[in-house]
N, C-alpha and C positions, 0 to 999 in steps of 0.2 A: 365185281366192281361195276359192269355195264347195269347188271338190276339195280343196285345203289342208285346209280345216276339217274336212271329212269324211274325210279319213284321217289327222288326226292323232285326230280325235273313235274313231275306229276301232281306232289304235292304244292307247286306254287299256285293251280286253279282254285282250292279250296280257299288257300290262303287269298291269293287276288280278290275271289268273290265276297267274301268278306271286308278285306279291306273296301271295296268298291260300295258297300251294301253301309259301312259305315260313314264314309268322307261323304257320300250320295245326301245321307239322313243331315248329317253335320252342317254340309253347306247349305240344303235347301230350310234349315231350321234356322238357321240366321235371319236377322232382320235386312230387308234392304230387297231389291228389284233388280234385275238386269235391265229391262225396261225403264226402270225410272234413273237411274246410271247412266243409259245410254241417250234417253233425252232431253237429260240435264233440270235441271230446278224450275225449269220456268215452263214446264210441259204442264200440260192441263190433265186432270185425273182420267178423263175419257180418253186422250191419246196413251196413257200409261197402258191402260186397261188394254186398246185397241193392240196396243204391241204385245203385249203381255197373251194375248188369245193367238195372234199370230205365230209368236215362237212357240206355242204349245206350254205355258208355261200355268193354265189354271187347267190342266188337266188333273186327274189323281197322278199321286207322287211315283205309285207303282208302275203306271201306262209313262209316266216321262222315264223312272228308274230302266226298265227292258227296252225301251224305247234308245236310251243310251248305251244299255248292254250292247243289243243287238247292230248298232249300227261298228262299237267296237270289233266285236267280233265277225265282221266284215269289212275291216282294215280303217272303217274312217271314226275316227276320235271325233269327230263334229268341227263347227265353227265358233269360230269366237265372237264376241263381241263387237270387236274392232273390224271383221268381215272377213279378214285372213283363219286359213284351216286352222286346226291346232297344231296340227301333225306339221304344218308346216314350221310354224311359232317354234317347237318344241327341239325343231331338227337347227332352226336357226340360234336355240340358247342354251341348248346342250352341250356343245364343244365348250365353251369358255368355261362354265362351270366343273367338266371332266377336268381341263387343263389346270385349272385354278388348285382342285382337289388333289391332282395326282404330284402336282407342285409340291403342295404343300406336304404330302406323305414323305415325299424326300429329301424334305429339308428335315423334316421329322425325324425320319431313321436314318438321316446321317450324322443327327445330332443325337438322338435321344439311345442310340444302340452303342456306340464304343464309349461314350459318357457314363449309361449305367454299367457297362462293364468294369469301367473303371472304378465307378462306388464301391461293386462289387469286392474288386478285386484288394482295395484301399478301406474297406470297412473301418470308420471312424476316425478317418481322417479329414483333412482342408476338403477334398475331395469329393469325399462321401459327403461334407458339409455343404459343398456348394450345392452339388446336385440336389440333397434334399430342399436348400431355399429356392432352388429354380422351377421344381417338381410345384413344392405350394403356391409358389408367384403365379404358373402353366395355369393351378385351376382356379386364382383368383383374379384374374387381370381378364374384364371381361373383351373379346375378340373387337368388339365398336371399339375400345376406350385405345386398346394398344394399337387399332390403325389408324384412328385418330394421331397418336404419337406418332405413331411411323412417317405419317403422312406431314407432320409440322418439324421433322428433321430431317426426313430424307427428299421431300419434295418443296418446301416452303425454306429452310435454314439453307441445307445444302444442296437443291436444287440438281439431285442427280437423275430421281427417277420423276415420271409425270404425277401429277396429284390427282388424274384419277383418269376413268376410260380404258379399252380395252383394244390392244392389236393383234389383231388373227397371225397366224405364221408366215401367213402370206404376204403378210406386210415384214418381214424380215424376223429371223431368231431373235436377234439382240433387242429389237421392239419391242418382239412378244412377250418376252423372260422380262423386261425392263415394265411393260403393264404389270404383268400378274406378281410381281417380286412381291409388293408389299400385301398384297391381299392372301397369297401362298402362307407367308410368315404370321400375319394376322390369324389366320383359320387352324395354321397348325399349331399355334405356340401351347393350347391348349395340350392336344395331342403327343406333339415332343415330352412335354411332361407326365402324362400318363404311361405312355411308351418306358420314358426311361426309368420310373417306378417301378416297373414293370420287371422290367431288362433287371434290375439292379436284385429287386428281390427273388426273382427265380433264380440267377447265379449265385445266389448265396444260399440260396435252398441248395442246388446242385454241389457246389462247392464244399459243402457240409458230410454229405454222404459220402458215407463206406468207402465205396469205389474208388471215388478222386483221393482221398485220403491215402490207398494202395496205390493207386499210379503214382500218390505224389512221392512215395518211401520207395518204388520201385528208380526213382530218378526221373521219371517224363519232367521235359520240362516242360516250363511257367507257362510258357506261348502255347505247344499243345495243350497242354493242359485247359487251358479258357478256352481257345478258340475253336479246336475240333471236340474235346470231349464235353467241356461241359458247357458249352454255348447251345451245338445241338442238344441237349436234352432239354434246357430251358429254352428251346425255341417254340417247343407248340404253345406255350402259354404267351410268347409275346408273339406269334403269329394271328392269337385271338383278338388282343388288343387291337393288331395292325388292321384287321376286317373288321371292327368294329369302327375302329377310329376312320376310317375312309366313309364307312357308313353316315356315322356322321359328321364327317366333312361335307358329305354331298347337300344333306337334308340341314345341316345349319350353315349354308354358307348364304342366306336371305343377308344376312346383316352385313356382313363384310362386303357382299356384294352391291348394295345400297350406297355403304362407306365410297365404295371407290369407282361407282359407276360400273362397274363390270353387268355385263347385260348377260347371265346366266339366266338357272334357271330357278333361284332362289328373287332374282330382282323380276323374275315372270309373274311368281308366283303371290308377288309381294301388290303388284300392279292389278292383278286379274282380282285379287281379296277387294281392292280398294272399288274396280267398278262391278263386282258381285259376278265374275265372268265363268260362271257356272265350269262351262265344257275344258274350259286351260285347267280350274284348280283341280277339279277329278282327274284328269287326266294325268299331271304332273305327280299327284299322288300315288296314283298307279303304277307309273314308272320307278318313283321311287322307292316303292315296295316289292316290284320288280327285283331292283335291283340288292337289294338288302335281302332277299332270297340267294338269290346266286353266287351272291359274295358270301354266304354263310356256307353254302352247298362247296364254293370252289375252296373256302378255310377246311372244313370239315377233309375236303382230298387231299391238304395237302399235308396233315396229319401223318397220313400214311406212306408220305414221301420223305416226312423229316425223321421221323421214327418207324422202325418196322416193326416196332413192339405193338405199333397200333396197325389191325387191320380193318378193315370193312369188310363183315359176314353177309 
């Protein structure tokens, strides 16, 4: 298990380097200047230019590309635009957006896991009905459109949570849970639905099978029956969904976070596009792929915790 880990831990440099080698080509292949961004419309082409030779920025692509490698791989991500590090930026719109995401996962799986169970369990029933209208609502109701709504009933009609902005935990639990409510429910509602499709059709794959059919003539009851036997076995496929789904909770929550002010790291990445801010969007991306390695690596281990019919060779 320790070599598994160390060569999937291993395999994220290739993978990084390539991401890195792609968003690098991507962004520098856009139209538009960090210089001419940063000295606004009325600068004169010869100031543009003079910026532009200062940041290093008519160099060849490959002497600026190692040029950014190497300063990563000696801890510093660069500076931004705005004159603040990245590394700093990055550490101050991190939290909101984990918080925001991790929210959202569990409003997710406390709604989307005993609901498909239920479908499951109710196969063609009111039940089974509603969940499947809620499943298709999840993946047509685009995440702006529903926190828009969120946002003209629960902050404009009935006036319970703020219409938008963000409070650290610091500024109290009941705050912080009271910012991020409607942006968590925005970002997962997608989620929840995929989730409980999910939930629904693996338990009725399980449910179907040999086995349960024998426990269930042996007398197990109903309760064991779902919930230790054949929940676990339909877990590793909706534990795939759940690391997928958090995956992209992180990397789409630009929109929702825009919606409601939340100062992530989706409304970073959203600001740094708009003034051409080279060293934030690389870098954000980075992390982002980062982390969509790891959460794939820590799904993959946990396989072998939910089933031990699966091991790692």
């Amino acid at each position: 298990m320790k070599k598994y880990i160390a060569k999937r831990l291993l395999s994220v440099l290739p993978i990084l380097f390539i991401v890195s080698l792609v968003v690098f080509a991507l962004v520098h292949l856009a139209p538009g200047s960090p210089a001419a961004a940063m000295l606004g419309s009325e600068a004169s082409m010869e100031d543009i230019a003079a910026l532009e030779e200062q940041m290093g920025l008519n160099d060849p692509l490959y002497i600026q590309y190692f040029r950014w490698i190497g300063g990563i791989l000696q801890g510093d991500l660069g500076t931004s635009t705005t004159g603040d590090t990245v590394a700093n930026m990055i550490r101050e719109h991190f939290l909101p957006t984990i918080n925001v995401a991790l929210f959202a996962m569990l409003i997710s799986l406390a709604i989307a896991l005993p609901l498909g169970m239920l479908a499951a369990r109710k196969r063609g029933s009111l039940a089974d009905g509603f969940v499947s209208v809620f499943a298709l609502a999840g993946v047509s109701v685009p995440s702006f459109l529903l926190g828009l709504g969120l946002m003209m009933l629960f902050s404009v009609q009935l006036r319970w949570l703020p219409v938008s902005g963000y409070t650290p935990w610091s500024g109290g639990a009941a705050a912080h849970l009271r910012s991020i409510a409607m942006p968590a429910v925005a970002l997962g509602f997608m989620y929840t639905a995929l989730m409980m499709r999910m939930t629904r059709s693996s338990m009725l794959e399980v449910l179907n099978s040999d086995y349960i059919r024998m426990a269930k003539a042996k007398g197990v009851s109903e309760a064991v029956l779902v919930g230790k036997h054949a929940f676990r076995n339909a877990l590793v496929n909706i534990v795939t969904v759940i690391g997928q789904s958090f995956i992209g909770a992180l990397s789409g929550a630009a929109v929702v976070e825009t919606v409601f002010g939340v100062p992530g790291l989706g409304q970073l990445i959203v600001n740094s596009i708009g003034r051409r801010d080279y060293e934030v969007i690389q870098a954000v991306v980075l992390l982002v792929a980062l982390i969509n390695v790891l959460i794939n690596l820590l799904t993959d281990l946990l396989y072998g915790l939910i089933d031990p019919r699966i091991r790692v060779s």
